[in-house]
KOLNU-588284 format. One record per atom (N, C-alpha, C): residue in three letters; x, y, z. Coordinates in steps of 0.05 Angstrom, whole numbers, padded with zeros to 5 digits, always signed. Example, Ala and Ser with C-alpha at 12.3 -4.5 7.8 and 13.67 -1.06 7.14 Angstrom:
2
ALA+00264-00114+00156 ALA+00246-00090+00156 ALA+00264-00066+00156 SER+00257-00045+00142 SER+00273-00021+00143 SER+00258+00001+00157 
This chain:
209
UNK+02120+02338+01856 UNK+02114+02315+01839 UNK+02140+02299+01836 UNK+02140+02271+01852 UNK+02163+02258+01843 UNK+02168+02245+01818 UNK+02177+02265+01790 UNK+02187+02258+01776 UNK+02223+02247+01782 UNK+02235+02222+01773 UNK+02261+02217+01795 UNK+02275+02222+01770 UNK+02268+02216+01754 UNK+02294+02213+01729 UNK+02287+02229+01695 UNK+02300+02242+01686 UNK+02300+02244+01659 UNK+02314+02245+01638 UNK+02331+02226+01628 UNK+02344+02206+01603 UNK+02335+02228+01578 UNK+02357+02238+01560 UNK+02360+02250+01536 UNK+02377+02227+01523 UNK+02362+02205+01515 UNK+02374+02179+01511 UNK+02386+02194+01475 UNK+02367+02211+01468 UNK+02382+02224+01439 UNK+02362+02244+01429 UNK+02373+02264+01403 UNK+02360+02282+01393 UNK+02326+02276+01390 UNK+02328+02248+01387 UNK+02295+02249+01380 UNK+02272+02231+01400 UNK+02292+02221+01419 UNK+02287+02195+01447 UNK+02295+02212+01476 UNK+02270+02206+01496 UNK+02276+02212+01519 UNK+02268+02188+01531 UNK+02272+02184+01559 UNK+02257+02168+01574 UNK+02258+02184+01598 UNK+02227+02174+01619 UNK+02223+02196+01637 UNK+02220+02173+01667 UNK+02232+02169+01683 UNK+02223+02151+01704 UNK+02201+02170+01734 UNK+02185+02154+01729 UNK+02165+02157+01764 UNK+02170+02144+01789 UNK+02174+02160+01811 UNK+02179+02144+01835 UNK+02147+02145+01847 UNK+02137+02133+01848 UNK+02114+02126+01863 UNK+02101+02132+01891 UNK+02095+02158+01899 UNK+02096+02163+01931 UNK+02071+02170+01932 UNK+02060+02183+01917 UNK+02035+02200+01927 UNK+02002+02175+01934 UNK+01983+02173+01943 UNK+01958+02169+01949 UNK+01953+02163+01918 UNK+01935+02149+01918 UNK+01911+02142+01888 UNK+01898+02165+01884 UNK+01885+02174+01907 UNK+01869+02196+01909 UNK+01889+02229+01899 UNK+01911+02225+01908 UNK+01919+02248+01899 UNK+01930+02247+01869 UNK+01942+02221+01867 UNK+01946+02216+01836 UNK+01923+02222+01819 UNK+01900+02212+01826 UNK+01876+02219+01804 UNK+01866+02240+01800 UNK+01879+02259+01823 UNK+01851+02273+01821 UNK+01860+02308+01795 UNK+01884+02317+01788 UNK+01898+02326+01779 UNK+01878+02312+01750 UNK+01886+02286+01735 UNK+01881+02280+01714 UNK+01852+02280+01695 UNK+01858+02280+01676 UNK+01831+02284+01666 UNK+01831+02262+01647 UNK+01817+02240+01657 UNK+01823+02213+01640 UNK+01795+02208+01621 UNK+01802+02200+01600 UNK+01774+02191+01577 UNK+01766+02169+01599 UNK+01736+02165+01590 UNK+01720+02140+01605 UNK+01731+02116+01598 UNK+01739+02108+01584 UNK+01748+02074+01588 UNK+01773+02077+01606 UNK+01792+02100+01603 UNK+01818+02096+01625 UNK+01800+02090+01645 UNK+01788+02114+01658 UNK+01776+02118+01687 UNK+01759+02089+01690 UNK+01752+02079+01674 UNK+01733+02052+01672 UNK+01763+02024+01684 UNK+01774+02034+01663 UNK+01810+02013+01665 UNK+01812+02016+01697 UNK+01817+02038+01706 UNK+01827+02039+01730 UNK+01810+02028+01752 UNK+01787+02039+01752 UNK+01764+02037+01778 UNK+01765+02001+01781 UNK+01775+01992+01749 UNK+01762+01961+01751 UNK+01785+01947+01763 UNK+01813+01959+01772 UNK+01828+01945+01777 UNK+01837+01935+01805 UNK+01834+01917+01812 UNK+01836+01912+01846 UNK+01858+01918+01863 UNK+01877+01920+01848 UNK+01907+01926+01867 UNK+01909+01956+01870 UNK+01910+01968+01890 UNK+01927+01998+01886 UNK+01946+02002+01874 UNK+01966+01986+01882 UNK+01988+01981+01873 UNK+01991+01989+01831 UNK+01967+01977+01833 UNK+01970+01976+01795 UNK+01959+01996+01793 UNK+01939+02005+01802 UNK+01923+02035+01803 UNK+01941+02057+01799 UNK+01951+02058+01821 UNK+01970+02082+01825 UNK+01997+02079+01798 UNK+02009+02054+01792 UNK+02016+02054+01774 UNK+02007+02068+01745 UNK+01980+02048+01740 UNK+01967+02058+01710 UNK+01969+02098+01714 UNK+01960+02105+01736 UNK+01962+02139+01748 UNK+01976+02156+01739 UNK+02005+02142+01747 UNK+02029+02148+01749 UNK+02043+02152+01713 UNK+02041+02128+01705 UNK+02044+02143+01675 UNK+02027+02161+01664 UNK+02001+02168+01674 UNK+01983+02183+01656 UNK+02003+02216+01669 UNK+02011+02211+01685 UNK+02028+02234+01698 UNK+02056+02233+01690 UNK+02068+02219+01667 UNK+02089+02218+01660 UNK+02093+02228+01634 UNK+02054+02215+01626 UNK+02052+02235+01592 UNK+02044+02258+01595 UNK+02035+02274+01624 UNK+02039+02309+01610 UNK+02064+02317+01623 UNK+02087+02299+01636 UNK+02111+02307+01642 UNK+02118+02313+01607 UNK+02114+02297+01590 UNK+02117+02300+01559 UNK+02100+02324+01547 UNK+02075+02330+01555 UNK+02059+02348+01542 UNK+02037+02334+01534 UNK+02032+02307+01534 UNK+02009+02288+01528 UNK+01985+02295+01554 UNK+01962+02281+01542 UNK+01943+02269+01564 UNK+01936+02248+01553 UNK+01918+02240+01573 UNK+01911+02211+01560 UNK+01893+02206+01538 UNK+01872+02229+01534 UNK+01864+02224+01504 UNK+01880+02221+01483 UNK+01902+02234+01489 UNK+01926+02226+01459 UNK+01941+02192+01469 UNK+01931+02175+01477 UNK+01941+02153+01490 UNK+01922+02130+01472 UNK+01928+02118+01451 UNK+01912+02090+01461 UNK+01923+02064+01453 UNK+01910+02042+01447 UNK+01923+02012+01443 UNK+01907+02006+01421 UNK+01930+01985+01404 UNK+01922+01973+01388 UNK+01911+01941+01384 UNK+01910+01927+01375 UNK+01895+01907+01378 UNK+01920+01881+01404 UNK+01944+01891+01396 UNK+01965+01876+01413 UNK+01973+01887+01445 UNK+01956+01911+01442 UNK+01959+01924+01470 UNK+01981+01941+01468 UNK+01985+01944+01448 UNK+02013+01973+01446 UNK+01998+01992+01444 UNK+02018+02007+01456 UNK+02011+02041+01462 UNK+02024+02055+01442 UNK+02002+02068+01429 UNK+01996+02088+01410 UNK+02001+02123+01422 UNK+02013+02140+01407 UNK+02011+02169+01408 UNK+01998+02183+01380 UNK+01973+02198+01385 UNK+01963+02205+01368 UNK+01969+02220+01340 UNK+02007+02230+01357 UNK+02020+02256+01340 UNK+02032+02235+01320 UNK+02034+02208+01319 UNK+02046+02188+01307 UNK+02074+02195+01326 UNK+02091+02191+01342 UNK+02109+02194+01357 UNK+02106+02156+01372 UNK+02131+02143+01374 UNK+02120+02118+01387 UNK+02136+02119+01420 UNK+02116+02109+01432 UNK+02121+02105+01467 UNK+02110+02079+01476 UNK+02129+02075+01499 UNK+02134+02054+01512 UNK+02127+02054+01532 UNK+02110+02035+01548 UNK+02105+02048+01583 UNK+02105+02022+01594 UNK+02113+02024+01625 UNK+02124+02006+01638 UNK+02113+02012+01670 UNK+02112+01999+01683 UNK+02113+02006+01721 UNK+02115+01978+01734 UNK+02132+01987+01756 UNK+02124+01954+01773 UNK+02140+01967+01799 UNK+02116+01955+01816 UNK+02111+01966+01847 UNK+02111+01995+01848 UNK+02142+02015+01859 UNK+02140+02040+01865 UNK+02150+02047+01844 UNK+02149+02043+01823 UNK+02164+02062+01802 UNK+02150+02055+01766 UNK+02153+02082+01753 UNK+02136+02074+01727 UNK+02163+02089+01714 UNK+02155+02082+01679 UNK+02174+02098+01661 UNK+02155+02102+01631 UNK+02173+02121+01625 UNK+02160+02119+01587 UNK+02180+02138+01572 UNK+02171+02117+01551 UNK+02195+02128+01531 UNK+02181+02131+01511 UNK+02190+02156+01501 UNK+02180+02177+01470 UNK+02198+02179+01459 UNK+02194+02178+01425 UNK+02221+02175+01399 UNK+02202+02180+01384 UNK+02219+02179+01361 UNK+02214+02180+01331 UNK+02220+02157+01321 UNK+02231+02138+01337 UNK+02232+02109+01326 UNK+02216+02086+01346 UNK+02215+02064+01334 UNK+02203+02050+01357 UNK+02222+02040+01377 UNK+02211+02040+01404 UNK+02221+02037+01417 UNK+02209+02023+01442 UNK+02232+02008+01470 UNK+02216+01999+01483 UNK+02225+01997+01508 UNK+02212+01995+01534 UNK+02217+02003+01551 UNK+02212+01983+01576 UNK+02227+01978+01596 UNK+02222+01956+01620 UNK+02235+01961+01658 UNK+02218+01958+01666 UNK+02231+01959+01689 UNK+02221+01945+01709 UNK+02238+01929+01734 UNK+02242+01906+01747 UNK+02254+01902+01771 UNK+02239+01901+01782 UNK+02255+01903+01811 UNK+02277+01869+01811 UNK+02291+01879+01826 UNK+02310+01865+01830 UNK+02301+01829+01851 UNK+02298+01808+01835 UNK+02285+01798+01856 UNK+02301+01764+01854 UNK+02300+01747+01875 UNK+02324+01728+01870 UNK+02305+01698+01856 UNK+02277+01701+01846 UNK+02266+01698+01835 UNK+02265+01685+01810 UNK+02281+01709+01800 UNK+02284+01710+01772 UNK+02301+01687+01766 UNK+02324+01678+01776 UNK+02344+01651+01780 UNK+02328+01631+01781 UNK+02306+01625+01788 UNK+02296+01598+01780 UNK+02285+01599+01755 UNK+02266+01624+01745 UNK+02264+01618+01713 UNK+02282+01623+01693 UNK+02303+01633+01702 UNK+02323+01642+01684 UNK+02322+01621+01650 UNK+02321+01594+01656 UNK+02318+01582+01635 UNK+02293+01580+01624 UNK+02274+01599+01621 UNK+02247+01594+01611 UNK+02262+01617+01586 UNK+02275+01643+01591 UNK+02286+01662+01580 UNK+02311+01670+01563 UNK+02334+01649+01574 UNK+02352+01652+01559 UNK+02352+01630+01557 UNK+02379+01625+01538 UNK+02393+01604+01525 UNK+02421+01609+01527 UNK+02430+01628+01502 UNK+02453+01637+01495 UNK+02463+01643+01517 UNK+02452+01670+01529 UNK+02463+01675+01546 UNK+02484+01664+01575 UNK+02469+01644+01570 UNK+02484+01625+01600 UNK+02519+01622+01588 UNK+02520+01627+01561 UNK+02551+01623+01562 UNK+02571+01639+01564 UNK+02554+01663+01575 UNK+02571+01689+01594 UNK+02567+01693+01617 UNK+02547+01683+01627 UNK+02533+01678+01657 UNK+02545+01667+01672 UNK+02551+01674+01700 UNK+02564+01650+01725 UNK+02537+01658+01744 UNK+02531+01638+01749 UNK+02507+01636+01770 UNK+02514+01637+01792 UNK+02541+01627+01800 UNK+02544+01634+01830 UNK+02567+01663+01828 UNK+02564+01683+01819 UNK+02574+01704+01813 UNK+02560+01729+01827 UNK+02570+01753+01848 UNK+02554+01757+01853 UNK+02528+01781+01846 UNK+02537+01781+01822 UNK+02511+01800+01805 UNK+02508+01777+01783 UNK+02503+01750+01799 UNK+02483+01739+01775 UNK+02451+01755+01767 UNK+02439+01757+01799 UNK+02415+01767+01792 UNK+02402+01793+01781 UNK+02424+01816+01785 UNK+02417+01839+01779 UNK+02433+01838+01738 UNK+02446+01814+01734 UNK+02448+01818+01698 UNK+02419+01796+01697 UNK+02417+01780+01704 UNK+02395+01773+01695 UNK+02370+01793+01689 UNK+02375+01812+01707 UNK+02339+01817+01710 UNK+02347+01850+01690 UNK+02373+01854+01676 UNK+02387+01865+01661 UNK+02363+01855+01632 UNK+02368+01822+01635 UNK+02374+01809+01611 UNK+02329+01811+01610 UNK+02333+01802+01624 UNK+02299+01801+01623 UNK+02295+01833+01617 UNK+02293+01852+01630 UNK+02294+01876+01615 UNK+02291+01888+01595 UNK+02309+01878+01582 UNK+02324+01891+01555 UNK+02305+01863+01531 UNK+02308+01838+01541 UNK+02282+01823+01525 UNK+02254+01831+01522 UNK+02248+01839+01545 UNK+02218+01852+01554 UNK+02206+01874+01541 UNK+02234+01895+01534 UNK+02228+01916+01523 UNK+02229+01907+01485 UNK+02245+01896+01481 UNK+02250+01884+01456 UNK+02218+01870+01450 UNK+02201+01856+01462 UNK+02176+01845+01456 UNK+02149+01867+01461 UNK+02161+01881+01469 UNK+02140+01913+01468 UNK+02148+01926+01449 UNK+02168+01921+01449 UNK+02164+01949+01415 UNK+02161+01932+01385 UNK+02176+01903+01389 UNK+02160+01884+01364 UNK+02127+01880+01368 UNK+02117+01874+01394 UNK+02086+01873+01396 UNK+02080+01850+01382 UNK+02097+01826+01366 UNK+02087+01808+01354 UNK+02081+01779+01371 UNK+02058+01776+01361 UNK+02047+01747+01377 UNK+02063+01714+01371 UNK+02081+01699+01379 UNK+02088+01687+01380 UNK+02119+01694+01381 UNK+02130+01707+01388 UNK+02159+01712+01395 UNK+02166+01703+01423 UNK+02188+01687+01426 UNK+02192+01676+01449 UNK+02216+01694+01468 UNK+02221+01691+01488 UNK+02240+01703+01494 UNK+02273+01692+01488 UNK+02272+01664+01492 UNK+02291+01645+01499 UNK+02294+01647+01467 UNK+02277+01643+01446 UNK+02290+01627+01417 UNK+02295+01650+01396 UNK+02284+01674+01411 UNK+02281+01702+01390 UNK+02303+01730+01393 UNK+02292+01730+01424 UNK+02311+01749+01431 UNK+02348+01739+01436 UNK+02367+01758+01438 UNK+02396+01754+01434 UNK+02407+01776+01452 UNK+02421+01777+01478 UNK+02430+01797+01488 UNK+02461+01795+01488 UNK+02471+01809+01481 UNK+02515+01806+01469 UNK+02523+01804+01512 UNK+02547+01796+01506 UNK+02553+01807+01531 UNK+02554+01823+01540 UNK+02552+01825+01566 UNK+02561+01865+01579 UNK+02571+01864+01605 UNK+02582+01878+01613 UNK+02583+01888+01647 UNK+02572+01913+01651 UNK+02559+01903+01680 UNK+02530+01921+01694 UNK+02549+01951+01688 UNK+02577+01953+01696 UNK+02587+01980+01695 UNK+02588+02007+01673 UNK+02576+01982+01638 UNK+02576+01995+01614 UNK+02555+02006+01618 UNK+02533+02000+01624 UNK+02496+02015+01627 UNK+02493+02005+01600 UNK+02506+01990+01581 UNK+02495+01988+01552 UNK+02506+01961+01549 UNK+02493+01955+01516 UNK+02502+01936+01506 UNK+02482+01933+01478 UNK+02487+01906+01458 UNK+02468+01903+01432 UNK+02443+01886+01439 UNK+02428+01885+01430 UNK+02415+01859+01421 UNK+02401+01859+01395 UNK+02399+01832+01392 UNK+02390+01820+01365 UNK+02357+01811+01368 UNK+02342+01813+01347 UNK+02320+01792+01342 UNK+02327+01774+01322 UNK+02323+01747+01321 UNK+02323+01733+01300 UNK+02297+01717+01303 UNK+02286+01731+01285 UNK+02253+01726+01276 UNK+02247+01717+01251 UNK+02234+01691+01241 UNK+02219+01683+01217 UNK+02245+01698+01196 UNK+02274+01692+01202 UNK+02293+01680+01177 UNK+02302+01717+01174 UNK+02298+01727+01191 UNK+02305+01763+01181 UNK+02322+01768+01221 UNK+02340+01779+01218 UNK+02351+01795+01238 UNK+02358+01826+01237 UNK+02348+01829+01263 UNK+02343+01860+01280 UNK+02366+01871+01299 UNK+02376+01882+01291 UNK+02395+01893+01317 UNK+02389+01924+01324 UNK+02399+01924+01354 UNK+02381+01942+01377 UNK+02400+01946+01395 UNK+02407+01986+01399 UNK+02419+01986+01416 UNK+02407+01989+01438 UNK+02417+01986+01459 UNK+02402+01977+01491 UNK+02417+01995+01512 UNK+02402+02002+01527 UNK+02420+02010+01554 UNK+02403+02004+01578 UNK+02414+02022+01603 UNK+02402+02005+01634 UNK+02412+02018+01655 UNK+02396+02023+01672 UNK+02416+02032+01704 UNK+02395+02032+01713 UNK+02408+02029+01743 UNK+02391+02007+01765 UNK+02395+02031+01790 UNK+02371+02022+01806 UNK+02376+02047+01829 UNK+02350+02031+01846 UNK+02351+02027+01877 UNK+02329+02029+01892 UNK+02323+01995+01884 UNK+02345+01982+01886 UNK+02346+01948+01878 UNK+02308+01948+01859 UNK+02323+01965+01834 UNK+02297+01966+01813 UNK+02330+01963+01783 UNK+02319+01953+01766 UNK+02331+01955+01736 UNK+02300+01968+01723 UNK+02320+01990+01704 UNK+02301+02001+01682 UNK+02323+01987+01654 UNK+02308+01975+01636 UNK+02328+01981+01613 UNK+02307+01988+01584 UNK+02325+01996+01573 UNK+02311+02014+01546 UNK+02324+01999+01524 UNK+02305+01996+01500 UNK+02314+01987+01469 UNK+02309+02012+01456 UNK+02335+02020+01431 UNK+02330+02037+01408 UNK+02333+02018+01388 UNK+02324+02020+01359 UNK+02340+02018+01333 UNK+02365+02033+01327 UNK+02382+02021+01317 UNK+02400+02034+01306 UNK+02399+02056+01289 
């Protein structure tokens, strides 16, 4: 079972990463999914996402979960039945999830040169630590998207922008960490953050302080 990674991010936070190798067929067939997952899945056209959605249901009994202890709330956040909060994420060959006692949130991103043309849909601030012709512009960007991404999964609130809400401090890729802020409807949030990159993929993680 390619479980690749497992993060003791703290006494009450782990995060667990999936490398993605096996068949759909072999992914599924191990699990024992409630009818609307198995409904979720069958309806989905990509393998690609298939094997993904799979892949975390195989990350929550890496935890001791199944997917009946799994569900969503009206915003599409993921719920744990023990009241425990988790975060889940996948894109292409690789998935993650993160379990705490606090909320928390979780993202990961392949590395893509992409991301430099929207860069300004996302930040603001940030560009005044940024050099674009630098040559890890794209792997802090997709840092920065990350660590925003995960920050709007564990708020789950509808109208938060990335660019006017979220706040990422400076960092260098070599720290694996750094802060960020929310400044939301006149109240601010600070969040410590971390990140490491492998297989031109960024994972990065939000805690509360």
């Amino acid at each position: 079972m390619p479980l690749y990674k497992s993060i003791n991010v703290n006494s009450q936070t782990a995060v667990k990463i999936w490398k993605i190798e096996e068949l759909y067929d072999d992914l599924l067939r191990p699990l024992d999914l409630k009818p609307n997952s198995l409904e979720r899945v069958l309806g989905m056209k990509s393998e690609i996402h298939q094997r993904g959605f799979l892949s975390v249901r195989h990350l929550l009994r890496e935890f001791g979960y199944t997917d009946q202890e799994l569900f969503y709330d009206d915003n599409g956040k993921p719920h744990l039945k023990d009241g425990k909060y988790i975060s889940i994420t996948h894109s292409f060959t690789y998935s993650g999830v993160i379990v705490s006692d606090k909320e928390v949130g979780i993202d990961i991103e392949k590395q893509r040169f992409k991301i430099g043309v929207i860069a300004k849909k996302f930040i603001d601030y940030e560009f005044s630590y940024l050099n674009a012709s630098a040559n890890d512009y794209i792997r802090k960007l997709t840092v920065i998207w990350g660590i925003k991404e995960s920050l709007y999964k564990l708020f789950a609130t509808p109208g938060m922008l990335f660019k006017e809400h979220f706040l990422v401090i400076p960092f260098m890729l070599k720290d694996k960490e750094t802060v960020a802020w929310i400044d939301y409807k006149n109240k601010k949030y600070r969040y410590n953050t971390a990140f490491l990159e492998f297989d031109g993929f960024t994972c990065a993680y939000v805690v509360p302080e």
